[in-house]
N, C-alpha and C positions, 0 to 999 in steps of 0.2 A: 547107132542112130541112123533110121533111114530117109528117105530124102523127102518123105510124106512126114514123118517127124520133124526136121530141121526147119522146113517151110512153117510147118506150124508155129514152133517156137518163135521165127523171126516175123511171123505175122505179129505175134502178141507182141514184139518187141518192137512196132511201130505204133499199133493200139496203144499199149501203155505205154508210149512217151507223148501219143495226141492226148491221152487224159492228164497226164501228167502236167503237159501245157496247159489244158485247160484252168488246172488247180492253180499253177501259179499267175495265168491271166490276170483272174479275179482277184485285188488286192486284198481284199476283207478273207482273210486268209479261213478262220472260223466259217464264213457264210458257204464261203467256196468248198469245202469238206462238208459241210452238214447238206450243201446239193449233192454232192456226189456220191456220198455214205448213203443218205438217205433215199434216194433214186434207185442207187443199187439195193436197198433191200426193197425197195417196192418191187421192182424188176424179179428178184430174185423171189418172191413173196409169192406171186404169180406165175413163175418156171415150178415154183417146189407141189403145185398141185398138179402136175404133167410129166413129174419123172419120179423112178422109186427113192423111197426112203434109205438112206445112206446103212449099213448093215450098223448092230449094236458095238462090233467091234472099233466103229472109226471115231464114235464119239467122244471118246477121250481127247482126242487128237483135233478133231473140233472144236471142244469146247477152249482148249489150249489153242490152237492158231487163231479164236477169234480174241482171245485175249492180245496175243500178239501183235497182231491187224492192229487193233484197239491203239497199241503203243507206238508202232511204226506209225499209224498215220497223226500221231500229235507230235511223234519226233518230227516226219516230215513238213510238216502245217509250220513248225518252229523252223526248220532249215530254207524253206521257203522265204518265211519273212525277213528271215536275217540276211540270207545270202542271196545271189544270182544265181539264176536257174543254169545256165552251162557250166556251173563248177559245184552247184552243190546235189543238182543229178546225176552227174559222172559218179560224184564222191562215194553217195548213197549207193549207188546201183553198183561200183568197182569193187568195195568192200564185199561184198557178198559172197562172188563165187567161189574167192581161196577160202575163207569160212564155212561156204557149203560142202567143201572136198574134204577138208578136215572133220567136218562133223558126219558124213554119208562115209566115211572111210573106218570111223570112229565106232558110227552104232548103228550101221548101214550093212555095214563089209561090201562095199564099193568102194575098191581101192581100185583107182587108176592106171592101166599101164602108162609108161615113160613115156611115151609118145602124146597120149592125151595128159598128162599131167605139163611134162612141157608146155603145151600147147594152152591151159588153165596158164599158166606162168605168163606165158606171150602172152596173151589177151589179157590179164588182168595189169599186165606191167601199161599198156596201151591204155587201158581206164585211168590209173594214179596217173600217167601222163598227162592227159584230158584235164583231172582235175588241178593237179599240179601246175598246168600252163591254163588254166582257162583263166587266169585274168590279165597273162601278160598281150599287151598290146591294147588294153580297155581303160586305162588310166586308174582302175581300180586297183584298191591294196587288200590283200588278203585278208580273210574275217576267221576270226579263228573262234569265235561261238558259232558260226556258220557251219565251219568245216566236223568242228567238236560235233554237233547235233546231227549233221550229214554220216560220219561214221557210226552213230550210235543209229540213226534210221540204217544203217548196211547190214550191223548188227542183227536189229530187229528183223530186216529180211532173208538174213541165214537161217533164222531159228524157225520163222516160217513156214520157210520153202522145204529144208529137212523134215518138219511136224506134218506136214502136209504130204510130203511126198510119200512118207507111210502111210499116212491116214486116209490117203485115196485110195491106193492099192488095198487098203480094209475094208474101203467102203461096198465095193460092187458097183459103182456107180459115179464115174467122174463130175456129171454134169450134177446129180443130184446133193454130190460134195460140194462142190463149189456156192449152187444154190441154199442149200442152208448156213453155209460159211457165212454169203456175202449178206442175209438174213440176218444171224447173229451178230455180225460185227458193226454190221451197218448201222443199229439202233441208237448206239453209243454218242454218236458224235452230236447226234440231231436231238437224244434226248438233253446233252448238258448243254447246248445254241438255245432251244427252246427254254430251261432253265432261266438262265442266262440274260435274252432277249424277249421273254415275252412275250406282248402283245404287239409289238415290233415287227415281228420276226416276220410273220406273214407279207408283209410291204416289202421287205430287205429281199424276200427270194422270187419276190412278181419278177420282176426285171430280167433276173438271170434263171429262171427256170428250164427253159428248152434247154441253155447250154450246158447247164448242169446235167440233166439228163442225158446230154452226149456223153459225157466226159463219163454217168454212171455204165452205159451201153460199155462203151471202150473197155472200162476198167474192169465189169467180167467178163467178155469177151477174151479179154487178155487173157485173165487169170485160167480161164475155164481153159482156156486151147494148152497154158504152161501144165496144169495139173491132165490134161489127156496125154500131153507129152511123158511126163513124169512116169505113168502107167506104161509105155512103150522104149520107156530106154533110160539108161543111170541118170542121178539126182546131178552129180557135178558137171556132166558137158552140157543137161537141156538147163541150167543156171546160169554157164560160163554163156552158155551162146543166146539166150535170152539178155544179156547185158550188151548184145549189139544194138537196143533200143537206145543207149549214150549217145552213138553216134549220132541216130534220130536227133537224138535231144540237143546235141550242140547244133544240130543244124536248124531246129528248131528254134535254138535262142540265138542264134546268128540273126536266120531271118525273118523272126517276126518281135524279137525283146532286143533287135538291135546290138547283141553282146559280139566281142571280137569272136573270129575264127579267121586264123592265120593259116603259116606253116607248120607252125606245132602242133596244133592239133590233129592237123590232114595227115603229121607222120605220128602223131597216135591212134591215129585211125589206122592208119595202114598196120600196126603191130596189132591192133586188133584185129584187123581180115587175117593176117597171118596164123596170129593163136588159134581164131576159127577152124580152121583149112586144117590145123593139127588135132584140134581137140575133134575135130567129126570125123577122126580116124581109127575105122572099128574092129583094127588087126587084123 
């Protein structure tokens, strides 16, 4: 991984914990997704007539990530509402990486050397920390549908990130992948709110419009720069080191959702810069 890569990935890893905040801001957890789903595909709607079409070979892998997408983001919308954003962010985002290692190892043949596999170790043991301690010190008790539907959105973003990571490199075309992606998957949420709310719906998104549309900008920006990543260096370090956006995020919901951040966390912060420092170690 080089160091024009690493930055990139940890760019997306601030992006996607600003959209991230964004989504849990907005209580109406449903409105908040159908701005940010639906934004990004307008967005990406208008990118897809300025870059080539993704080659025939990646759309399998398309049509399968946006299904994905589809389920991650209702698992997330659910962990959201149940839980606090500093412990059910960590959860979500920590599960991933040992998942992505097992699975790019699996049907990848990206197997790790010992040095970066360690280092996937240190860093993710630093995420279960994060989520593990984020409520002590908050007078909160642990929510265990919260935590339940946080590991299963972790889930959802292993299977993702592996489908994808193939399906770019098929594509020919990073940004033209992403822009159809965030196209297809984006339709989904806004078509069943619309269902849903009717003639409502139009009032409910005056208000919160612009921010939505931040929160769409972030969220493929993120994704676009993880999937350019992906094409320049193995699936399991640009996953592992993409989950430094946690950090983002606890500090995100320290300072602006008011959640504790102690000493626990700050030393699973630090076992995560440490993993890092291992895992971007390219023999």
């Amino acid at each position: 991984m080089t160091p024009l890569v690493a930055a990139a990935v940890l760019l997306a890893a601030v992006t996607h914990a600003g959209w991230n905040a964004i989504a849990h801001h907005l209580k109406d957890q449903l409105l908040s997704f159908t701005l940010i789903s639906g934004g990004g595909a307008l967005i990406a709607a208008v990118v897809t007539c300025f870059v080539p079409v993704p080659a025939a070979a990646a759309w399998p892998y398309l049509l399968l990530s946006a299904a994905l997408h589809i389920g991650y983001m209702a698992l997330l919308m659910r962990s959201f509402t149940l839980g606090d954003f500093g412990q059910t962010y960590p959860i979500a985002r920590g599960t991933a990486p040992l998942v992505v290692t097992a699975l790019a190892a699996a049907f990848v043949g990206e197997v790790p050397d010992g040095r970066q596999l360690t280092g996937v170790a240190v860093a993710c043991a630093g995420l279960v920390a994060l989520a593990a301690w984020g409520l002590r010190g908050t007078g909160r008790r642990p929510n265990p549908p919260a935590v339940a539907a946080a590991l299963a959105t972790g889930l959802a973003i292993a299977g993702y990130t592996v489908v994808d990571g193939v399906g770019v490199r098929a594509s020919g075309t990073p940004l033209g992948y992403v822009a159809w992606l965030m196209l297809l998957q984006g339709i989904a949420i806004p078509a069943y709110t619309l269902h849903r709310r009717r003639r409502a719906l139009a009032a409910q998104l005056r208000p919160h419009a612009a921010l939505g549309l931040l929160g769409a900008g972030l969220a493929i920006s993120a994704y676009a720069l993880v999937l350019w990543a992906q094409t320049r260096a193995p699936l399991a370090p640009v996953a592992a080191l993409r989950e430094s956006s946690i950090i983002v995020g606890a500090a995100i919901g320290a300072l602006f959702f008011k959640e504790g951040f102690g000493a626990p966390r700050i030393a699973a912060a630090g076992l995560m810069v440490l993993g890092i420092g291992l895992m971007l170690h390219t023999g």
